[in-house]
PyMOL Python script that loads the backbone (N, CA, C, O; Angstrom):
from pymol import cmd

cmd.read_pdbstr("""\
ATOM      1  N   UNK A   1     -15.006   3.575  22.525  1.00  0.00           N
ATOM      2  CA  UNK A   1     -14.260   3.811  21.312  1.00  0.00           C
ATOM      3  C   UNK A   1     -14.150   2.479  20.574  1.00  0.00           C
ATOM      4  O   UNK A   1     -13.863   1.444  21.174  1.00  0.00           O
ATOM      5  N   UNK A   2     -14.457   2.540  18.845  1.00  0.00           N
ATOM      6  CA  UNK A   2     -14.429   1.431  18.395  1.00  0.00           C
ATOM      7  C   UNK A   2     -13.155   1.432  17.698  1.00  0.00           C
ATOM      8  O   UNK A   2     -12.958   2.447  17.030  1.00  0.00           O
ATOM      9  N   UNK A   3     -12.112   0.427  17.683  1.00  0.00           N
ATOM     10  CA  UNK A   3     -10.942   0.372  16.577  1.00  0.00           C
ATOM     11  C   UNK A   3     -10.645  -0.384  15.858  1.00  0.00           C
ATOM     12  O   UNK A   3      -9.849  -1.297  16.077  1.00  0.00           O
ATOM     13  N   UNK A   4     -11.450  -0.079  14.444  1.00  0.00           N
ATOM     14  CA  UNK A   4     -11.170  -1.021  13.283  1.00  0.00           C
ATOM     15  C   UNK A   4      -9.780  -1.237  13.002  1.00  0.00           C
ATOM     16  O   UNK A   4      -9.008  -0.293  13.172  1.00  0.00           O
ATOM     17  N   UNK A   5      -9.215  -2.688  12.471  1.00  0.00           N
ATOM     18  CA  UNK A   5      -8.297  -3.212  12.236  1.00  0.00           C
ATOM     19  C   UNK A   5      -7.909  -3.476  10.591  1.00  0.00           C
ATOM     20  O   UNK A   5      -7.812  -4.697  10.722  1.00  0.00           O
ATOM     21  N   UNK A   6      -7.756  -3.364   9.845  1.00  0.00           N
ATOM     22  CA  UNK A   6      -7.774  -4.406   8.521  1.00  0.00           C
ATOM     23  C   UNK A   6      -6.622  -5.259   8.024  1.00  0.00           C
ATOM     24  O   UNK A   6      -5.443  -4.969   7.820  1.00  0.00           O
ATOM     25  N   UNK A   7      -7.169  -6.183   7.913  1.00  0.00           N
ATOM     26  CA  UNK A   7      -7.053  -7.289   7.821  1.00  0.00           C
ATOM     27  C   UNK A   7      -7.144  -8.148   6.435  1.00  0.00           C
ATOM     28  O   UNK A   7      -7.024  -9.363   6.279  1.00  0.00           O
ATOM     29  N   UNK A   8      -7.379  -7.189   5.548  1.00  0.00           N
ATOM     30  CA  UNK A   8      -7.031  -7.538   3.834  1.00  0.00           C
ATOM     31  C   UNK A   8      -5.758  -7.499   3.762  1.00  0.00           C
ATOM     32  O   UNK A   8      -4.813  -7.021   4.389  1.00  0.00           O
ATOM     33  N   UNK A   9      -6.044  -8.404   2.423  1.00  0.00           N
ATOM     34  CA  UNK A   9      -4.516  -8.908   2.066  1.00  0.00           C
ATOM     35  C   UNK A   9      -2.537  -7.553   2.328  1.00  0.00           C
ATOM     36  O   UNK A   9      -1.421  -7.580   2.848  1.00  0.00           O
ATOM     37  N   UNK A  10      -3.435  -6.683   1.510  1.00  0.00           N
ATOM     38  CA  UNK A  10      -2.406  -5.754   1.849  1.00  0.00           C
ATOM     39  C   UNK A  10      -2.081  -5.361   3.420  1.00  0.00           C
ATOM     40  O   UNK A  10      -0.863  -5.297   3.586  1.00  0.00           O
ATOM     41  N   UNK A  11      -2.648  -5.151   4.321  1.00  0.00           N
ATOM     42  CA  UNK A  11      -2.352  -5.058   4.967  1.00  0.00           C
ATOM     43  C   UNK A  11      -2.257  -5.786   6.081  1.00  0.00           C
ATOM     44  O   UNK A  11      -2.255  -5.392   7.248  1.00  0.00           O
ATOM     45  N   UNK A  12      -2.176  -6.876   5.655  1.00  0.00           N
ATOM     46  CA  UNK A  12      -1.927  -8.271   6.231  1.00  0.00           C
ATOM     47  C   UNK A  12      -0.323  -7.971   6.339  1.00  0.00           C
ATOM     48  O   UNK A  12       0.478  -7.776   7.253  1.00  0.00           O
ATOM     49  N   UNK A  13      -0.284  -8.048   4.714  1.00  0.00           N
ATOM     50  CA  UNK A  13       1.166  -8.563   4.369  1.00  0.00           C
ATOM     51  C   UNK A  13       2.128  -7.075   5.423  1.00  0.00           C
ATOM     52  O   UNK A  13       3.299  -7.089   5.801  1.00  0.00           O
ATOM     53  N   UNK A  14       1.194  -6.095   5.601  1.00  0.00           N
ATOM     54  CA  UNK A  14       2.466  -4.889   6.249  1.00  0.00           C
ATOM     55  C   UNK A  14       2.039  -4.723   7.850  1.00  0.00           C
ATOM     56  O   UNK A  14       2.126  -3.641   8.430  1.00  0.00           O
ATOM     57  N   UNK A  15       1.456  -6.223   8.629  1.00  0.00           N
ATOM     58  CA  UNK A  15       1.624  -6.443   9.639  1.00  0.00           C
ATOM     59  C   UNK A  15       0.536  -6.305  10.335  1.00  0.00           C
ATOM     60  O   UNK A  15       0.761  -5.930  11.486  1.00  0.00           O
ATOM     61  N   UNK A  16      -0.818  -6.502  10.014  1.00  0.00           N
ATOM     62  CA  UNK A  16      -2.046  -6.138  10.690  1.00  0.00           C
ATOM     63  C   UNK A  16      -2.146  -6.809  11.897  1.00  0.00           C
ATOM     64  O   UNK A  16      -2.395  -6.108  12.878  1.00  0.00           O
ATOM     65  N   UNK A  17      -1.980  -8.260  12.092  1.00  0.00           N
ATOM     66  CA  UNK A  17      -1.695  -9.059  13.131  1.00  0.00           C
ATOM     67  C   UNK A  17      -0.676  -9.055  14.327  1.00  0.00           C
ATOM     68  O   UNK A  17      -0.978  -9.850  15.217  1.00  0.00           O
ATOM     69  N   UNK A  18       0.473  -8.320  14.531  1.00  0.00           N
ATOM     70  CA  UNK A  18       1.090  -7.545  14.649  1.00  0.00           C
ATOM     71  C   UNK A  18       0.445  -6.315  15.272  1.00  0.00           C
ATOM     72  O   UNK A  18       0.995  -5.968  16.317  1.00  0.00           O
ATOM     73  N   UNK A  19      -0.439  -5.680  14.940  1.00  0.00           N
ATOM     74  CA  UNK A  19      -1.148  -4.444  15.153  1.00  0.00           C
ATOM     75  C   UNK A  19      -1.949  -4.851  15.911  1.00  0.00           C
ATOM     76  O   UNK A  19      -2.219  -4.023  16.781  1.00  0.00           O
ATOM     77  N   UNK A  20      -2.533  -5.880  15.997  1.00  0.00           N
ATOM     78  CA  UNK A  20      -3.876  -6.250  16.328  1.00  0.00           C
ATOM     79  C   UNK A  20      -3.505  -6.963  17.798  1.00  0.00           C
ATOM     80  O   UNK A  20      -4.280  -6.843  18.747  1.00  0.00           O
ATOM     81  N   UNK A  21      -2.032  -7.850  17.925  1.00  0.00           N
ATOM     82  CA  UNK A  21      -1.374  -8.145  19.423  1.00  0.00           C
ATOM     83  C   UNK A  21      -1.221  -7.336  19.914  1.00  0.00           C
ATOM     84  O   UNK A  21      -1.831  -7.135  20.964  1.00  0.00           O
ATOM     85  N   UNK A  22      -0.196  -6.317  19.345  1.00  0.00           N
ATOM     86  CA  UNK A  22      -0.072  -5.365  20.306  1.00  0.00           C
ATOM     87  C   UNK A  22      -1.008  -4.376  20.894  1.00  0.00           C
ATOM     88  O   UNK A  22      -0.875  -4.012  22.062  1.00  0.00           O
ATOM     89  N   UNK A  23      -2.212  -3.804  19.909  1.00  0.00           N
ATOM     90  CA  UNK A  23      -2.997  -3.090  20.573  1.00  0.00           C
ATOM     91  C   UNK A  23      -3.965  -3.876  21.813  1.00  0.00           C
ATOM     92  O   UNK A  23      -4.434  -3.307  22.799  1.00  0.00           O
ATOM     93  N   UNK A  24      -4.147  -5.659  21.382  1.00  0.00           N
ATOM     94  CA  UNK A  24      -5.068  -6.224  22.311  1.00  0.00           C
ATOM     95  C   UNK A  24      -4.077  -5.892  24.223  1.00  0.00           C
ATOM     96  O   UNK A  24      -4.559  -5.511  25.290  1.00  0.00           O
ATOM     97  N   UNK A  25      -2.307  -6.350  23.766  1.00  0.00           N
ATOM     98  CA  UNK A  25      -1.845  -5.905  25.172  1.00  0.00           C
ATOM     99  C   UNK A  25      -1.749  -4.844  25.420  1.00  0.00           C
ATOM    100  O   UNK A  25      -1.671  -4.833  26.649  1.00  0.00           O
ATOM    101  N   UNK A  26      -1.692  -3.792  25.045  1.00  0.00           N
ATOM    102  CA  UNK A  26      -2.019  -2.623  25.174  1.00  0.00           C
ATOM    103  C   UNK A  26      -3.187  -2.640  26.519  1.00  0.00           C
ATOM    104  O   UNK A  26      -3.067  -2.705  27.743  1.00  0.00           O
ATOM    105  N   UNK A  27      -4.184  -2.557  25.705  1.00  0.00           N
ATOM    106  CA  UNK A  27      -5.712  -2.780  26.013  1.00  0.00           C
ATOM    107  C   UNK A  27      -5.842  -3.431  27.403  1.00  0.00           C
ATOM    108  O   UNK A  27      -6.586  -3.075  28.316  1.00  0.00           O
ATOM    109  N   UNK A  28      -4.903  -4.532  27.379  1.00  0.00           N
ATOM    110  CA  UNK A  28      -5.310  -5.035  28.537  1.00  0.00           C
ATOM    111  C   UNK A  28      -4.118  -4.500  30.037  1.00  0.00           C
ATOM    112  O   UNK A  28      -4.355  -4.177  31.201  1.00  0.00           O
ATOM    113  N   UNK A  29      -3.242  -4.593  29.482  1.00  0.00           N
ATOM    114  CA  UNK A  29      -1.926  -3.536  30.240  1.00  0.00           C
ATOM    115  C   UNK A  29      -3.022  -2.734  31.092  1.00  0.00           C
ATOM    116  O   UNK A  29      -3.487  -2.968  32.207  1.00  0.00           O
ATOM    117  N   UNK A  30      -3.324  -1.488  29.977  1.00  0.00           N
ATOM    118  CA  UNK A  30      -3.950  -0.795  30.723  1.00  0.00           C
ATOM    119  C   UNK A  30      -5.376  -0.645  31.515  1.00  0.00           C
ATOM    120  O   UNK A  30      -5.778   0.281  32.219  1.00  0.00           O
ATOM    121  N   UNK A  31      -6.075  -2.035  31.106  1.00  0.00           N
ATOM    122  CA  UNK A  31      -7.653  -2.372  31.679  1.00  0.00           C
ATOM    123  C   UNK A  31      -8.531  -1.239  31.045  1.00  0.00           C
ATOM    124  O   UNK A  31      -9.160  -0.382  31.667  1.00  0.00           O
ATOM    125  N   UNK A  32      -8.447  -1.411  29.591  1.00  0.00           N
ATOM    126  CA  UNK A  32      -9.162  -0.170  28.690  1.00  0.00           C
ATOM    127  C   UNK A  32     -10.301  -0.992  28.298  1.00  0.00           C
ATOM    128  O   UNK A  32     -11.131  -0.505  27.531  1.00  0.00           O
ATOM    129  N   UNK A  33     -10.461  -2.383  28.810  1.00  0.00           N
ATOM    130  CA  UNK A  33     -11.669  -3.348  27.685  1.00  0.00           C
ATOM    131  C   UNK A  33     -12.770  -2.312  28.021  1.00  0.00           C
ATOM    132  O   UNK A  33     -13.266  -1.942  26.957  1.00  0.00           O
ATOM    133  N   UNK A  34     -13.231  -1.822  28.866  1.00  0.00           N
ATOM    134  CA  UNK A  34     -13.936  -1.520  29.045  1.00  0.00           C
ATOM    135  C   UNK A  34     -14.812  -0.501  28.247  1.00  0.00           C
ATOM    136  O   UNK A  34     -16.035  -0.375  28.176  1.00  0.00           O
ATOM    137  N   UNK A  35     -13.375   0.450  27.446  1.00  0.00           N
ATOM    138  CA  UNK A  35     -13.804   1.747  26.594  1.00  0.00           C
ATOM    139  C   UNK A  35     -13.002   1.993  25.522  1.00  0.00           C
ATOM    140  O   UNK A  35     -12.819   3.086  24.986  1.00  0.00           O
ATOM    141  N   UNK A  36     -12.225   0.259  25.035  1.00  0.00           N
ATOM    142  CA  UNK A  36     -12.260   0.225  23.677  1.00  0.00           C
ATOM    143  C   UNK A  36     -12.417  -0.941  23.399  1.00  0.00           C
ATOM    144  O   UNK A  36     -12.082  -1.900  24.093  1.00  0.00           O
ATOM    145  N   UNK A  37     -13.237  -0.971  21.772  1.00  0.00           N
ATOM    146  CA  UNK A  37     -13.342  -2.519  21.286  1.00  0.00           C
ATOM    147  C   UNK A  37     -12.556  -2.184  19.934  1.00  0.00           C
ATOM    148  O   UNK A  37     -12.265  -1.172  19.298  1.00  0.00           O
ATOM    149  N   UNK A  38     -12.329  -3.813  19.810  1.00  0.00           N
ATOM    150  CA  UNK A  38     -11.061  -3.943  18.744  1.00  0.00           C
ATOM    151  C   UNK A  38     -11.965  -5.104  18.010  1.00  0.00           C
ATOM    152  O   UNK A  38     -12.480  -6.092  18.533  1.00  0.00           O
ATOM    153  N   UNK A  39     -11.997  -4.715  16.750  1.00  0.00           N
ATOM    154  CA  UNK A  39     -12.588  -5.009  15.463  1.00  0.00           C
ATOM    155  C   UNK A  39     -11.753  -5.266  14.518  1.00  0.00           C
ATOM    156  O   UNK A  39     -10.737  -4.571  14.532  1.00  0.00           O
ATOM    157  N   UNK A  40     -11.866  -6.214  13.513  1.00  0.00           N
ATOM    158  CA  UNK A  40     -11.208  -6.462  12.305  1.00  0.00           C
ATOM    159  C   UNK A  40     -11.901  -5.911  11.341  1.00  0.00           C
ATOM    160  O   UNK A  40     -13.046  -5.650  11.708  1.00  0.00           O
ATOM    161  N   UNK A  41     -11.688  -5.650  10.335  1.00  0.00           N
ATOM    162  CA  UNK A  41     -12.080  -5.367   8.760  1.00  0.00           C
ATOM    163  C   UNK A  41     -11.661  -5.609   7.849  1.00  0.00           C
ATOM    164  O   UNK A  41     -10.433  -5.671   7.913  1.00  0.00           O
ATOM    165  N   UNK A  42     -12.294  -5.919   6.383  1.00  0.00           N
ATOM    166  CA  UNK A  42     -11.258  -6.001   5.493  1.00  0.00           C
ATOM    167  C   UNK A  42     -11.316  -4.681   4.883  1.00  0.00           C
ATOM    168  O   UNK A  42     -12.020  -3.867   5.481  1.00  0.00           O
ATOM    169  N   UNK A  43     -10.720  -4.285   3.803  1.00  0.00           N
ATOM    170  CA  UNK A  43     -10.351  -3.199   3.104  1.00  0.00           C
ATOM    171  C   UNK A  43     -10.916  -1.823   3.503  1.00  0.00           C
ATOM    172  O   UNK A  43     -12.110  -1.671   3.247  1.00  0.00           O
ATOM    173  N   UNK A  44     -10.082  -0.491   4.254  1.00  0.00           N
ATOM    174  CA  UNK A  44     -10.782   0.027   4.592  1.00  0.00           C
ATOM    175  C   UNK A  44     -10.201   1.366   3.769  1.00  0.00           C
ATOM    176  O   UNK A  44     -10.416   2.521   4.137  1.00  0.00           O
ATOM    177  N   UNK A  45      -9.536   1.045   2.754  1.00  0.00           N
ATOM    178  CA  UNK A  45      -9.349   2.007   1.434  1.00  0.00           C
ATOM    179  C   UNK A  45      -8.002   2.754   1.290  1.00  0.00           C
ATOM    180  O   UNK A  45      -7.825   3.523   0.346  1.00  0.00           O
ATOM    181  N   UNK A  46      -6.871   2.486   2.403  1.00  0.00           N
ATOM    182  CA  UNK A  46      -6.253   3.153   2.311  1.00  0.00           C
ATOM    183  C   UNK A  46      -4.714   2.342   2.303  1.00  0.00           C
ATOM    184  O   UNK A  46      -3.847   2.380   3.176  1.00  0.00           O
ATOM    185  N   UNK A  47      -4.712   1.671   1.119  1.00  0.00           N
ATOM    186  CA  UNK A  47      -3.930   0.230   1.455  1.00  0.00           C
ATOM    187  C   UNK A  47      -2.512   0.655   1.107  1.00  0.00           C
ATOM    188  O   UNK A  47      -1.698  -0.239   0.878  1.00  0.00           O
ATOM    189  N   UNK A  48      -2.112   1.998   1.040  1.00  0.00           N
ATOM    190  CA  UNK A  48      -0.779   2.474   0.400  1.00  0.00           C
ATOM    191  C   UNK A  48       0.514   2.738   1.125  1.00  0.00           C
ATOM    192  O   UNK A  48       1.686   2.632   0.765  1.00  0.00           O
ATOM    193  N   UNK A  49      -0.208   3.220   2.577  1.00  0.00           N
ATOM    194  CA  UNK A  49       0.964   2.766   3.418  1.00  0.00           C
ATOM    195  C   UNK A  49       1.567   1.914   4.606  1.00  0.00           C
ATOM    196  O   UNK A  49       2.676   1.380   4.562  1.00  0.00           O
ATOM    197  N   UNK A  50       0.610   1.851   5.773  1.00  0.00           N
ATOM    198  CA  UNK A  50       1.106   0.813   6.327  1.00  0.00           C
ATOM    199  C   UNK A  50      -0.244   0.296   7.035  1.00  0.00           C
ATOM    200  O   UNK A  50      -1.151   0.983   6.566  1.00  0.00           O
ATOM    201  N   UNK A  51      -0.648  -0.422   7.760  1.00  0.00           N
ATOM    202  CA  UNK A  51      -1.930  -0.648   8.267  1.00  0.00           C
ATOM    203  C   UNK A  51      -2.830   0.167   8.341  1.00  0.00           C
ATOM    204  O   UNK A  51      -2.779   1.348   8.686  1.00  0.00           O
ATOM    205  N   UNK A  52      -3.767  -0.512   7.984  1.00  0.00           N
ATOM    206  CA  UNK A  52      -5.532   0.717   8.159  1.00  0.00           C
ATOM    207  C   UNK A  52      -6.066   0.643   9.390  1.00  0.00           C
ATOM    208  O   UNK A  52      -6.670  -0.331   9.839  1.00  0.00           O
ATOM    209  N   UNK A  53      -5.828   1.777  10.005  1.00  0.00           N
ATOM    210  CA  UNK A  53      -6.926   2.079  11.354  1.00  0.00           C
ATOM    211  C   UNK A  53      -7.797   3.165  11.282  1.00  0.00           C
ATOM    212  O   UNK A  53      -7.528   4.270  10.810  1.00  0.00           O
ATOM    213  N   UNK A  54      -9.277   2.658  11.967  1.00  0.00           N
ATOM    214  CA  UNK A  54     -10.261   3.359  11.514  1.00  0.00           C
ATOM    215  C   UNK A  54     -10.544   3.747  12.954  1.00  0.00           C
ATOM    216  O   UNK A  54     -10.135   2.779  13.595  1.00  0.00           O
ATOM    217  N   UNK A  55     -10.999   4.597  13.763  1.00  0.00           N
ATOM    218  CA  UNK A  55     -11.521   5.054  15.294  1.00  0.00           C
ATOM    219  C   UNK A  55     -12.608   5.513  15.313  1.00  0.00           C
ATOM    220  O   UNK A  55     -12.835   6.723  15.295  1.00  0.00           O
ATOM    221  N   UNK A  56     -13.494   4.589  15.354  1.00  0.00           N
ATOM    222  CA  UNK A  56     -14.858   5.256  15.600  1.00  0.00           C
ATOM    223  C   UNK A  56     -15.435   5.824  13.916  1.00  0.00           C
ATOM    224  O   UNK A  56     -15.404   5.153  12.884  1.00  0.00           O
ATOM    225  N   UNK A  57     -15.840   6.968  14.048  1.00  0.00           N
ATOM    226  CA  UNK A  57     -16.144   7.744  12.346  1.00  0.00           C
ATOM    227  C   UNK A  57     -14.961   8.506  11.849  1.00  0.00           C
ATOM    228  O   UNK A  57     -15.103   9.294  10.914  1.00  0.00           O
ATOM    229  N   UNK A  58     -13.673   8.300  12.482  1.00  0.00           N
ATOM    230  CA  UNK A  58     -12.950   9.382  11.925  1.00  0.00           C
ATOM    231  C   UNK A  58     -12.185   8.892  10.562  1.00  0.00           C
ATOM    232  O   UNK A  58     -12.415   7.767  10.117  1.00  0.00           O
ATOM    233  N   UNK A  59     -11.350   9.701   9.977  1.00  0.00           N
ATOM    234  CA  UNK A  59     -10.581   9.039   8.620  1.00  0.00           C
ATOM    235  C   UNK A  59     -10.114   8.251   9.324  1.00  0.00           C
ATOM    236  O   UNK A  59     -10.149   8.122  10.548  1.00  0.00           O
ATOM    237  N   UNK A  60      -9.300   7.259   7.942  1.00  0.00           N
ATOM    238  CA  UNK A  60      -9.117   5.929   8.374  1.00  0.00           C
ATOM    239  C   UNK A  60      -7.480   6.739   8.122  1.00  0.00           C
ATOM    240  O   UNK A  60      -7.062   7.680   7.448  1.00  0.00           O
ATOM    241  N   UNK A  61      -6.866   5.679   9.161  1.00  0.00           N
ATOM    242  CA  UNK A  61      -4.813   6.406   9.524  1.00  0.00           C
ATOM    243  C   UNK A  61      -4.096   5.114   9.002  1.00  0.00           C
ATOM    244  O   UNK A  61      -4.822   4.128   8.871  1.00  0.00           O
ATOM    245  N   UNK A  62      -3.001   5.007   8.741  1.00  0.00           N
ATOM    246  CA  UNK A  62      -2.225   4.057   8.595  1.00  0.00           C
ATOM    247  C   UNK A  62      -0.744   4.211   9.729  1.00  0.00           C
ATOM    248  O   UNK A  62       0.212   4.984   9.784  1.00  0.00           O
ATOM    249  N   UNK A  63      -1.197   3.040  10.511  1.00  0.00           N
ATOM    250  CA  UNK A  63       0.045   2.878  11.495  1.00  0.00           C
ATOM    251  C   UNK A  63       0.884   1.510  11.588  1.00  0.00           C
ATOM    252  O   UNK A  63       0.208   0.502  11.378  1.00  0.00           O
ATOM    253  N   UNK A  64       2.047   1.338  11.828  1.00  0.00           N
ATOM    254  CA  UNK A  64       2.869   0.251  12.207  1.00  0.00           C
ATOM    255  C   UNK A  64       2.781  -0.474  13.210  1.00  0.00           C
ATOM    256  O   UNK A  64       1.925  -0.097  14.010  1.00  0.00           O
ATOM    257  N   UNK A  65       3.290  -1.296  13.458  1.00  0.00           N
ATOM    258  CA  UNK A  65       2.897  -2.384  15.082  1.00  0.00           C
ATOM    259  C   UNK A  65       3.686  -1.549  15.814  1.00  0.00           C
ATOM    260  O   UNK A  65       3.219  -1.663  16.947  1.00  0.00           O
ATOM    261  N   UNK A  66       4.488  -0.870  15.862  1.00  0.00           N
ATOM    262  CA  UNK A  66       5.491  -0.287  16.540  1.00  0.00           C
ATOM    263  C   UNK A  66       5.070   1.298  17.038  1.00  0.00           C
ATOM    264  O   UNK A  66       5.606   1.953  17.933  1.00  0.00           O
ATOM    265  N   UNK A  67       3.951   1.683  16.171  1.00  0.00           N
ATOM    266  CA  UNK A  67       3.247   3.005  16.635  1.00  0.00           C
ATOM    267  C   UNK A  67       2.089   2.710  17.287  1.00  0.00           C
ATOM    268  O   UNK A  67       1.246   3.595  17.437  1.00  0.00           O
ATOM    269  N   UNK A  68       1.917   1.638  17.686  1.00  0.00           N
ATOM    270  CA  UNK A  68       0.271   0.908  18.572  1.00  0.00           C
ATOM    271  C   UNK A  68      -0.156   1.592  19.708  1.00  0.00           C
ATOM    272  O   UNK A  68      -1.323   1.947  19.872  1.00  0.00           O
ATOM    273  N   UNK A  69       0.845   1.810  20.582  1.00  0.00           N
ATOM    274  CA  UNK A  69       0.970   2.482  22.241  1.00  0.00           C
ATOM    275  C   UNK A  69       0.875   4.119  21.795  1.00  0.00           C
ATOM    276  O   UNK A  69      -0.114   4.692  22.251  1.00  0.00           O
ATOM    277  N   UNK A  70       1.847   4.992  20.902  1.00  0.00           N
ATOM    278  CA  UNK A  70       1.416   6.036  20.838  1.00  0.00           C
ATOM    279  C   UNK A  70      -0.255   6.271  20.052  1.00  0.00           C
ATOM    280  O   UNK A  70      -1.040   7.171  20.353  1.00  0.00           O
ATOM    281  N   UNK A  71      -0.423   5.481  19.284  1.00  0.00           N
ATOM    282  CA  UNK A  71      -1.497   5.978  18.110  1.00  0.00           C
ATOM    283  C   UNK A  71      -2.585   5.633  19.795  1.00  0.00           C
ATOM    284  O   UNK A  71      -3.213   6.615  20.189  1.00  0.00           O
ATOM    285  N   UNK A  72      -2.764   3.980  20.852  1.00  0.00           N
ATOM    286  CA  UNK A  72      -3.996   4.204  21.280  1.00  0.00           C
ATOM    287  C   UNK A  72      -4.125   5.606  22.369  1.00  0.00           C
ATOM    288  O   UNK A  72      -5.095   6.311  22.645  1.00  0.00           O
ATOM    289  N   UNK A  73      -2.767   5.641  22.805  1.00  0.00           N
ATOM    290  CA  UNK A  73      -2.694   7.032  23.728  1.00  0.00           C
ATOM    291  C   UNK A  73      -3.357   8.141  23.313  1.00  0.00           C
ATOM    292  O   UNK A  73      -4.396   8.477  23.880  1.00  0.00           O
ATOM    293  N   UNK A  74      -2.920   8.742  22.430  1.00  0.00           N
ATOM    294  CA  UNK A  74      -3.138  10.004  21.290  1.00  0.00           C
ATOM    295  C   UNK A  74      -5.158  10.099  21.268  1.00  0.00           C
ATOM    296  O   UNK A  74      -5.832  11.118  21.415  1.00  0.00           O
ATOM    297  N   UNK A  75      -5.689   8.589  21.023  1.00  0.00           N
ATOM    298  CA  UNK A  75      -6.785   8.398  20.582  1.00  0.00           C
ATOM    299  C   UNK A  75      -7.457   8.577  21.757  1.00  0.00           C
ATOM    300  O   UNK A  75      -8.358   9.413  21.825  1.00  0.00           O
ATOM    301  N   UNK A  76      -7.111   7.839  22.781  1.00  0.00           N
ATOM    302  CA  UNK A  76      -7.693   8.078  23.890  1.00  0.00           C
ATOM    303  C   UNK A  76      -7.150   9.543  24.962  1.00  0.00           C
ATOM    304  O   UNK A  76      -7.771   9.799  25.993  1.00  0.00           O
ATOM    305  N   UNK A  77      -6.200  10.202  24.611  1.00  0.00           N
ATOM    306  CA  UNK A  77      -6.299  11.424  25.273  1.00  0.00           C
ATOM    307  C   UNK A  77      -5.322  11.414  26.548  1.00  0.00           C
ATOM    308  O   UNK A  77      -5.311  12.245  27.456  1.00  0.00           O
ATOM    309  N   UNK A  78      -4.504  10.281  26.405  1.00  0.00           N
ATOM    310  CA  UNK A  78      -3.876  10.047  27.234  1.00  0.00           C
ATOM    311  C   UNK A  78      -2.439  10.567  27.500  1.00  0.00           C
ATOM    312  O   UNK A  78      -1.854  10.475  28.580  1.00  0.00           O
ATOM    313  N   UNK A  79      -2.125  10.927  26.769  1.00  0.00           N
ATOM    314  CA  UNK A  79      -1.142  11.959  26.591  1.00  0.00           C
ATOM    315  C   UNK A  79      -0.869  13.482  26.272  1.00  0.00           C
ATOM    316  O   UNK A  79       0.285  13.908  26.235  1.00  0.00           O
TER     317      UNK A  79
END
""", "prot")
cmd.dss("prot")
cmd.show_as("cartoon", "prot")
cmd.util.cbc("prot")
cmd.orient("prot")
């Protein structure tokens, strides 16, 4: 599984870095390197509400640093 990040200005400013710690401990918490990679991007079009995450080909979602653990669960099937 690939998980784009973005990392343009807007969603800089509504915490991409933030998004991008917590999903890396996530990731490693659970020893997922294996069957997800974590990617940056810039603009991935959907800069209106809170971070752009893209999974693989699907629409791109907007999540908070604080929805990181449910959104990679959900993605990966883990719940």
């Amino acid at each position: 599984m690939v998980v784009q990040v973005c990392i343009g200005s807007a969603c800089h400013l509504k915490g991409s870095y933030d998004v991008i710690k917590n999903m890396q401990k996530f990731i490693e918490q659970e020893q997922l390197g294996s069957e997800v990679t974590l990617k940056s991007s810039f603009c991935l079009g959907e800069c209106s509400d809170a971070v752009s995450v893209k999974v693989n080909d699907a629409p791109v979602q907007s999540i908070t640093p604080g929805a990181v653990e449910v959104f990679l669960k959900e993605q990966l099937g883990m719940e």
